[in-house]
N, C-alpha and C positions, 0 to 999 in steps of 0.2 A: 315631912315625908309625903302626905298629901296631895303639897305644890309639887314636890319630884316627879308624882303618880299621873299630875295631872299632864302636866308637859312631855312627858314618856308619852299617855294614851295620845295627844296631840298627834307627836310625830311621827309615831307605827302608824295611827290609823291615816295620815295625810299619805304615808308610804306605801302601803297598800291600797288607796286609792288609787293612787297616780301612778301604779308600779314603779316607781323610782327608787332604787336605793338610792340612800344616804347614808354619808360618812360626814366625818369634822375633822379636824387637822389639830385645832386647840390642847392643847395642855389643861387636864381639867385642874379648877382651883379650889382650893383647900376648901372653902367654904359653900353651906348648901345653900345660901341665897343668891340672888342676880346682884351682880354687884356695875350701879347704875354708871359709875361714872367709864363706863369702856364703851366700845362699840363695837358694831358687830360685822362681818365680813361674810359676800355669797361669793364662789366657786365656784360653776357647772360646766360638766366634760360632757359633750354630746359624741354618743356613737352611735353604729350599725351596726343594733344587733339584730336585724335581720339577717345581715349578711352572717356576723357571727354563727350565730344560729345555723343559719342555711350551710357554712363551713365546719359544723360541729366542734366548735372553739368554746362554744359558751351555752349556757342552760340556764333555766329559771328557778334551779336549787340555789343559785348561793345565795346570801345572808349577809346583808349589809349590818355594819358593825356599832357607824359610829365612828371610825379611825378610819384618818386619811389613807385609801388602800394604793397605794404605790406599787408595792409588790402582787397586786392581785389585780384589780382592776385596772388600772390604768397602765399597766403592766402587759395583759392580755391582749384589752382593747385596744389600748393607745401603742402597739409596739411599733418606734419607730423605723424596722428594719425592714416591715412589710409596707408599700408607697404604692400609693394605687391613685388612678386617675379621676376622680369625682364630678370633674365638671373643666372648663375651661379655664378657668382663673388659676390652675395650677394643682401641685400637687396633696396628698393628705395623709397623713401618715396612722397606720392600723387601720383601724375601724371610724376611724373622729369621721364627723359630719363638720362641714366647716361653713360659714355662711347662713347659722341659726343665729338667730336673734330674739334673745328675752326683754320681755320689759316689766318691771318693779313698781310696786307703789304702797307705800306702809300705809292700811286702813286699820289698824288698833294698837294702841298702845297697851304693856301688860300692868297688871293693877293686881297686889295682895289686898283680898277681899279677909276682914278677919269678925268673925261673931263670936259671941256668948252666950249661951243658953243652957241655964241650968247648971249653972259652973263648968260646963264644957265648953274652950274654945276652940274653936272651928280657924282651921286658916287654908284659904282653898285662892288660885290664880283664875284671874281673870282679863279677858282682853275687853278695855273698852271704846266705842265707837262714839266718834262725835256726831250728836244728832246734826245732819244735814239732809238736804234735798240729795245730796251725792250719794250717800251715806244712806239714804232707802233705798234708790235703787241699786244700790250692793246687795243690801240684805234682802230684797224684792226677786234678784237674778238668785241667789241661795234658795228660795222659796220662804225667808222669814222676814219676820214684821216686827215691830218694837214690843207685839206682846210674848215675842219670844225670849226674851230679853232674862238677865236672872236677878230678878225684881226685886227678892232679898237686898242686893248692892245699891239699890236706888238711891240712898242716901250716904252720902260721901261726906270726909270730912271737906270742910270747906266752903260744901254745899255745891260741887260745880256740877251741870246736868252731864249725863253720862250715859249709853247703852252699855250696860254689859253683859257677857256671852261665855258661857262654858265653852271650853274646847270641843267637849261632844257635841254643842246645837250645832258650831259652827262646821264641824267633819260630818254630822250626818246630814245638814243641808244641802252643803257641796254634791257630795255624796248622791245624795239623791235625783238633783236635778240631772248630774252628768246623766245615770243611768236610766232616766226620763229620756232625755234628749240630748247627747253633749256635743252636736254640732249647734244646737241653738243656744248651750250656756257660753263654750265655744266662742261665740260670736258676740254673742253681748258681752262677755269680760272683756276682749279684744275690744270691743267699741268701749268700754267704761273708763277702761284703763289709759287707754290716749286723750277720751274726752278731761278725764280726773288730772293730765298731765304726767301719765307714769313716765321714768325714767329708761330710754331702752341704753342695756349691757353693749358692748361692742358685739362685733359678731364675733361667732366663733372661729379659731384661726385654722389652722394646717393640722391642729391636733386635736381639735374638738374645745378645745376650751375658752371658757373668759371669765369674768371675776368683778367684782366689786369693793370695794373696802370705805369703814369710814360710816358705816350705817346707824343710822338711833337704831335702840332697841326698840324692838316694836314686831308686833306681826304684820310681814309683807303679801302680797297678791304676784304669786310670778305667772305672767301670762306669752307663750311660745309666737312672738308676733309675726316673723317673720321667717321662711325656711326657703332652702335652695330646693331646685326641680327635685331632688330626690326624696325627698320628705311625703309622704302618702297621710301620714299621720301623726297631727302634731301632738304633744305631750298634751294631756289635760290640765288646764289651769288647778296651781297650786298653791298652798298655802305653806309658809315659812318659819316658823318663831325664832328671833333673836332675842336671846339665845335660845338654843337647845337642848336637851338632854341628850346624853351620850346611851348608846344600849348594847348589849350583848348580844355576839357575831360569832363569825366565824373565825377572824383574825385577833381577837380582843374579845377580855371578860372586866372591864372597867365599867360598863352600862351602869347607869342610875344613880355616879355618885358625882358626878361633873357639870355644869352647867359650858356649853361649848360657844364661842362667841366665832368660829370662825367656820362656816360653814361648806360642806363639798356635794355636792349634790352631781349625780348621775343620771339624767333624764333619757328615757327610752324613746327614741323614735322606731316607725316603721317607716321602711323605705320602699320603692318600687319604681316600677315605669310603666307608660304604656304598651301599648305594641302597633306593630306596624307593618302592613303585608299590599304589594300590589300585584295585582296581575291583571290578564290582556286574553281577547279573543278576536277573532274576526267576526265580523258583525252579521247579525243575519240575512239582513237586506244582499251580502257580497255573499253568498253560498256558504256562511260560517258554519261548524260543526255545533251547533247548538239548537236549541228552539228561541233564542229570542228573547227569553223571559228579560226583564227589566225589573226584579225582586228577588229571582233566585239569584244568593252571591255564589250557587256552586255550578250553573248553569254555563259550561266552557272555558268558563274563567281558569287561567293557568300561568304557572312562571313562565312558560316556553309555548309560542305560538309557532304557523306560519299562513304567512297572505301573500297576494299578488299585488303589482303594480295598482294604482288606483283605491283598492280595498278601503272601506272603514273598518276604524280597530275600534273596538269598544275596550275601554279601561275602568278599573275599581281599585279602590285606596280604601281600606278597612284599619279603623285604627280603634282598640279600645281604649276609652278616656283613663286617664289616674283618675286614683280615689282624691275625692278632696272633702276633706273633715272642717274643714272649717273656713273662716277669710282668711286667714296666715295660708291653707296652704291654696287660694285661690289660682288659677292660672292667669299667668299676663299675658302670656303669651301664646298662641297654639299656632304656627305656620308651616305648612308642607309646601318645599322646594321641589316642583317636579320638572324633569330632566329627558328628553327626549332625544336619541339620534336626530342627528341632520336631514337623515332619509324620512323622517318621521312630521308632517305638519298638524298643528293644532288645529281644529275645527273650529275655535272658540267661541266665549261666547255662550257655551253651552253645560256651564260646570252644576250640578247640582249635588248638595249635601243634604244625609239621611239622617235620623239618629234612630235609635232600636235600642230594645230595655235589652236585647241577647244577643250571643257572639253570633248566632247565626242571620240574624237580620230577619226576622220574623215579626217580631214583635215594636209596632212602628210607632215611633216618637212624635215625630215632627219631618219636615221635610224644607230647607231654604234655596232658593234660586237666587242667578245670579241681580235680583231686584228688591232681593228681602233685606238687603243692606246688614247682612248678618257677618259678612264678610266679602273682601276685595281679592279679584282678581289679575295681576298684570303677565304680561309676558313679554318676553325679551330673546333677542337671539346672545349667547356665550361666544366668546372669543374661538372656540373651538367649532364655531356655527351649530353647535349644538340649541335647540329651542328648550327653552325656560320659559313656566308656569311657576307662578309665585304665588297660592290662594292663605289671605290672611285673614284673622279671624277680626272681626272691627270688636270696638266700643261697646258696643249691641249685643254682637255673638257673644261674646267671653261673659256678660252680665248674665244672658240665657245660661252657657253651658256650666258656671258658677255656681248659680242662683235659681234658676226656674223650679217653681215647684210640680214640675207638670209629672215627672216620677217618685220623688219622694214626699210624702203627705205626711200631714200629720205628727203625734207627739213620739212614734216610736221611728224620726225619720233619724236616720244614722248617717245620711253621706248627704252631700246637695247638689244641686241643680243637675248636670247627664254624668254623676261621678260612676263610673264604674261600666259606661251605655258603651256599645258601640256607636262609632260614625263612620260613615260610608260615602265616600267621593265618586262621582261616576261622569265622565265625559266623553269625546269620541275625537280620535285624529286619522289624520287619512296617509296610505303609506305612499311614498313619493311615484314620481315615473320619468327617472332619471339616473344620472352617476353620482349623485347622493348618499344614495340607498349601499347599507354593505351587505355585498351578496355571499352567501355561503356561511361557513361556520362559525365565522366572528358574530356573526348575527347584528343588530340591531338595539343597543342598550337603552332601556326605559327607566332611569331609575327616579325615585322620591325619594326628599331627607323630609323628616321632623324635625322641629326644633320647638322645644317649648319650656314656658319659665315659668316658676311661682311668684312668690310677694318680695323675695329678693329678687331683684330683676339682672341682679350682677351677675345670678348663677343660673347657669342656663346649661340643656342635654341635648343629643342629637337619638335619633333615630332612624336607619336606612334600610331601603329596600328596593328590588328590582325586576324585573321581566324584561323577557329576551323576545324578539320578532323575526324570524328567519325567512331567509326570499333566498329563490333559484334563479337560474334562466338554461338556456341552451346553446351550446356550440357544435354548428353543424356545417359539415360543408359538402356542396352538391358538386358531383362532376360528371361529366359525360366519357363515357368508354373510349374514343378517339378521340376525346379533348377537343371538338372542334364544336361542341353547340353555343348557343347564344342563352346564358344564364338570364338577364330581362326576360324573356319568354316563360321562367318556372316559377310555380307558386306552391305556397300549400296554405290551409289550414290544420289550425291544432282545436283538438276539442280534449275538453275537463273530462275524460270520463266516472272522476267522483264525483263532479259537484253537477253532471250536464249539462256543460254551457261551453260556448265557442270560444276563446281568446279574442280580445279585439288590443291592437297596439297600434302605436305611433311611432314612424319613423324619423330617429335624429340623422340628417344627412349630414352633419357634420362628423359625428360617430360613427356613423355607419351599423348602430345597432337599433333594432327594435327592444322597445318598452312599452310593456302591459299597460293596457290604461285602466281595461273595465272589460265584462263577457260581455255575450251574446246567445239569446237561444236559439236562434235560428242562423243554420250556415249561409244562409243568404248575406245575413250581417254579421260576417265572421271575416276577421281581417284576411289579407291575404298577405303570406310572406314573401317576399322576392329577393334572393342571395343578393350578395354583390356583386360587381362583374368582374370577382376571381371565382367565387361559387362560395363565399364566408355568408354564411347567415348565423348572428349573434341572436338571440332574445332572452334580453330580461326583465325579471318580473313575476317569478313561478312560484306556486305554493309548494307544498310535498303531498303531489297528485296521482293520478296516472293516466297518462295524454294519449290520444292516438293523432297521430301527423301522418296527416291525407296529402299528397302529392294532384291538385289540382287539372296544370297543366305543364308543359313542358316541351324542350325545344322540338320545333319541327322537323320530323323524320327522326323522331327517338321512343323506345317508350314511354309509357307512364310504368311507377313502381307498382307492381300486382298487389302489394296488399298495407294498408296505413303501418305507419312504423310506431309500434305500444312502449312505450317511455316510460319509467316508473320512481319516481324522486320518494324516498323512504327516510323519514329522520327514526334515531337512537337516541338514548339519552349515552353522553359522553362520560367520561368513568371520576371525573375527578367534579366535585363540588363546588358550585358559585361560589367565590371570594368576596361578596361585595357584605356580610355583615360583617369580619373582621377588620372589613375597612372604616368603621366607628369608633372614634379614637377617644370617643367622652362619653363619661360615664360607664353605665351598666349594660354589657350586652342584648339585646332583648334574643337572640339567639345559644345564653350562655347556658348547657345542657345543664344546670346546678339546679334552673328555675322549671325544669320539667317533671323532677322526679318532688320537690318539695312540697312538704304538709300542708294542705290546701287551705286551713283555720290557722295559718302562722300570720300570713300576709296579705292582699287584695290579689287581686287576679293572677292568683297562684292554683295550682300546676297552670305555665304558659305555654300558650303551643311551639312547639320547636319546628322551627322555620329553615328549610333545608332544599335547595333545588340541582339540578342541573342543566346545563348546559345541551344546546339539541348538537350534534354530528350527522351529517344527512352520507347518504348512499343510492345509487342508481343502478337500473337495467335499461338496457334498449333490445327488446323484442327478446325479454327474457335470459337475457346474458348479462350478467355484472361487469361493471364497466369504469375504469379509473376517472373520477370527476376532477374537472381542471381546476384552478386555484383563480381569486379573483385576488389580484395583489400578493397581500398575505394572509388574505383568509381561503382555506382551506375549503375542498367538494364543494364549489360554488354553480360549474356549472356543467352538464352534461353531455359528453360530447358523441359524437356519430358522424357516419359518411355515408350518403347516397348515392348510388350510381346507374343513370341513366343508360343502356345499352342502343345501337342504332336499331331499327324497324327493319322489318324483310323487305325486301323490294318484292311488289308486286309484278304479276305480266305485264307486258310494256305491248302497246300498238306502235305502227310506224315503221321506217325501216324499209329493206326490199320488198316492188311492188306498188309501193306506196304513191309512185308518179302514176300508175295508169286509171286511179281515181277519177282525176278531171278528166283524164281521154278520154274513158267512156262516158262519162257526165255529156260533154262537148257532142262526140257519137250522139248519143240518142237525142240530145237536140238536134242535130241535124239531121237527122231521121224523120223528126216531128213536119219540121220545119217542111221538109222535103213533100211530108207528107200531105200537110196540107194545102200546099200550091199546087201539086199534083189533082187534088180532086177539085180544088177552085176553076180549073181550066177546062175538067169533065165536066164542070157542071156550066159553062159556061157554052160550051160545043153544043150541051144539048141544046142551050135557051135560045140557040142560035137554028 
């Protein structure tokens, strides 16, 4: 009864270490000894019960029994009527996690240890280890030594050397070190066990499960080697005895009379994701609505922008890392696909990533350039001429975001290398000055995908997200009151009057429209507009401003307009919400409202921010009157329109006319008069001399 005691404490306390329930499937047998010549069988059904949890399906009252639970647990978890999408490789049915992989390796055989003393004999179980070099660093990673050992057994019949170990040394070794450190036990079982040759299970399939059969008796080492993206947190290395004792549950009152050779085990993971947010401003150098800062992430940054022609955009990608508990749940992967309208050019060249201990980017890590070889950058244009940015993490980076000890230190270090940090992408593109560009309400789509893998590299998640860029321009046409001026003769300038600056554009003569390139402060250097020669003057390339358009000059013998015409581009946010996180067709939403409201001590970077934007709608006035804005294709209030009109000049007094011939006559007259005059006294004066 002893040995029964002993092998019970065994597996409750292995099970409350590990949270794991366990059940057995076995038929217990008649007899209370291990009966040698069978073998023994592992089972394990991996779920979500976070998710569980987070769907109020399941709690951490129940009570593992011992008996295969069919009707309860695998029942719940595994129902296969609920199909949900986990990852790329297909589907999963209930809660199963699929794409986990354990790996096995039997380090002690059990051994009846039996004494006498005093006419009482003693008969108690024991697991014993073969001294090897392998075989300390096991019991070295536990925190025990050979003189842990229960030195009573040292002498065996037979005489063969032997360590042997109470169930208790070896559950409160375990035990302690996990809660010392168990991303650093963690990791050295993971390395021991591959070095030692363990054996890994298949992975888990579409229902969470896999199995083994055909095992010596013996106590095994299960270590969680391998997990798909959505694994946050692998099971803690655990310990097995073949056989078991069966115990007293909730489903079953059989406990403590059965030894069970066939065993079922339930291992808990915690799942999660990162997250993923980008947005856009115009930059300050271009009269952006910000101050500039280059560390504030709230400094104008926003889903919905708008720029002119020429402008720099400044961009940000904020992504918080997964937790990663150990090497199984290492990242292999970490790569943001960024996504750019046509009208949109990369600056390149210029990508720089951040890391921060906090969601707000305060608290600063590290920082790598495109030369720190931390990761590569390419770009490519898409079939749909859209430009792609592809920044991946190299060899280097992933060992860093892994492994670097630069945030967690020390023996109470719980996560590793940037698990849980934010990182922060920041680069600059510049917005076209062309028919590229979509003007008006369609706006301008900037989107990012994540994609990133753990130590199974089969199983892989996405992540998206996006910001919108909105441009104007103007449609105006100029005409004269009796239609008969010369349109080449008129101009104007437009001046910003939010941002103070003059418009300067370039004119496509093939289109016949102007495009924005870049301001001006001074109206000296301020473009000048000139219609066509029907009186169409197109421009685009407009933020949502409000302009005053000065009528320069204009045809001769017409007026000028008495006073600039004040133009006012106003965006709305539009009523119905951005589409593009339902457009994530793998995995776990990072926008699923379920992850906002949940107990923050359940999971890692729980309560997540809910990510939610809209769409801009712009609207217009021209000198204070609302005004229907025209469509550029098929996007809607694109561009502004108005009409100017010139009236003719008053005629002034006129000279000329009758009268007007006896000018010269008398001009003629008084020269002849002169003339006259002076021959006249030339010959007085000559009478006299004489």
């Amino acid at each position: 009864m002893k040995t029964l005691k002993k092998a019970l404490a065994l597996i409750m306390s292995l099970a409350i270490l590990c949270s794991i329930p366990i059940t057995a499937s076995a038929a217990p047998v008649p007899e209370a000894t291990i009966d040698t010549t069978k073998t023994g069988s592992l089972s394990l059904f991996k779920y979500d019960l976070t998710s569980a949890e987070k769907d109020g399906i399941w709690d951490s009252s129940y009570v593992s029994t011992g008996v295969k639970d069919e009707d309860g647990v695998e029942a719940i978890l595994g129902n296969p009527s609920r199909v949900s999408s986990l990852n790329a490789n297909g589907t999963a049915y209930g809660y199963a996690v699929p794409g986990v992989e354990f790996t096995y390796l039997k380090v002690a055989d059990i051994h009846t240890y039996t004494k006498t003393e005093e006419g009482t004999t003693n008969t108690e179980l024991l697991y014993g280890i073969e001294p090897s070099e392998k075989s300390n660093v096991f019991l070295a990673i536990l925190g025990l030594t050979t003189e842990d050992r229960y030195k009573p057994a040292d002498e065996t019949a037979g005489g063969q050397s032997m360590y042997y170990y109470q169930s208790d040394k070896l559950i409160s070794g375990l035990q302690k070190v996990l809660a010392d450190n168990s991303t650093a036990v963690k990791n050295a079982l993971e390395q021991y066990i591959h070095t030692c040759g363990g054996t890994a299970l298949a992975e888990t399939d579409a229902y969470g499960h896999t199995a083994a059969d055909n095992l010596p008796l013996g106590l095994y080492l299960l270590v969680e080697t391998r997990v798909p993206e959505s694994v946050i947190d692998t099971t803690d290395p655990f310990l097995v005895s073949l056989p078991m004792t069966a115990v007293n549950g909730s489903n079953a009152e059989n406990g403590g009379d059965a030894w069970l050779y066939d065993v079922t085990l339930y291992p808990k993971n915690l799942t999660g994701i990162p997250s993923l947010e980008k947005t856009l401003r115009e930059a300050r150098i271009d009269t952006g609505k910000n101050h500039g800062s280059t560390s504030d992430i709230a400094d104008g940054y926003a889903h919905t922008a708008t720029a002119s022609g020429g402008d720099l955009i400044d961009y940000q990608i904020i992504s918080t890392l997964p937790s990663i508990t150990s090497q199984a749940s290492y990242l292999s992967e970490y790569t943001f696909v960024d996504t750019l309208s046509k009208g949109i050019s990369y600056k390149k060249n210029d990508v720089l990533i951040e890391f921060f201990k906090d969601a707000k980017c305060t608290d600063h890590i590290c920082s790598w350039d495109a030369n720190s070889g931390k990761f590569t950058v390419a770009y490519n244009t898409g079939a749909d001429g859209k430009n792609v940015m592809t920044i991946s993490m190299t060899a280097a980076g992933l060992a860093d975001i892994n492994s670097s000890n630069a945030v967690y230190t020390g023996v109470d270090m719980v996560n590793s290398g940037y698990s849980d940090c934010t990182m922060r992408i920041t680069y600059q593109a510049k917005l076209n000055s062309d028919n590229t560009v979509s003007y008006g309400d369609a706006g301008n789509s900037n989107a990012v995908a994540l994609q990133w893998k753990r130590s199974n590299t089969s199983y892989y998640d996405t992540l998206v997200d996006d910001c919108h860029l909105y441009v104007y321009g103007i449609d105006a046409v100029k005409r004269f009151s009796d239609g008969q001026g010369d349109f080449s003769k008129v101009a104007f300038v437009i001046h910003n009057d939010t941002d103070n600056c003059f418009v300067t554009a370039a004119f496509n003569t093939t289109e016949k429209v102007w495009y924005a390139v870049g301001h001006a402060a001074e109206a000296t250097s301020a473009t000048r507009f000139v219609p066509d020669a029907s009186g169409k003057l197109i421009i685009k390339g407009l933020e949502d401003d409000t302009y005053s358009i000065t009528e320069v000059t204009t045809s001769n013998g017409y007026s000028l307009l008495k006073n600039s015409v004040k133009l006012v581009i106003a965006d709305t946010e539009a009523a119905a919400a951005c589409g593009i996180y339902s457009t994530d067709a793998l995995g776990l939403i990072q926008n699923d409202p379920r992850y906002a409201s949940v107990n923050p001590g359940l999971y890692k970077n729980m309560p997540q921010k809910h990510l939610e934007h809209k769409p801009l709608t712009a609207a217009a006035t021209v000198d204070g009157n609302p005004v229907n804005m025209k469509p550029d294709g098929e996007s809607g209030n694109a561009f502004v329109p108005f009409v100017c009109v010139n009236t003719k000049g008053f005629d002034l007094p006129q000279t000329g006319g009758h009268g007007s011939y006896w000018f010269p006559i008398i001009g003629l007259s008084g020269l002849a008069l002169a003339v006259f005059g002076i021959v006249l006294l030339s010959r007085k004066k000559t009478a006299k001399d004489n």
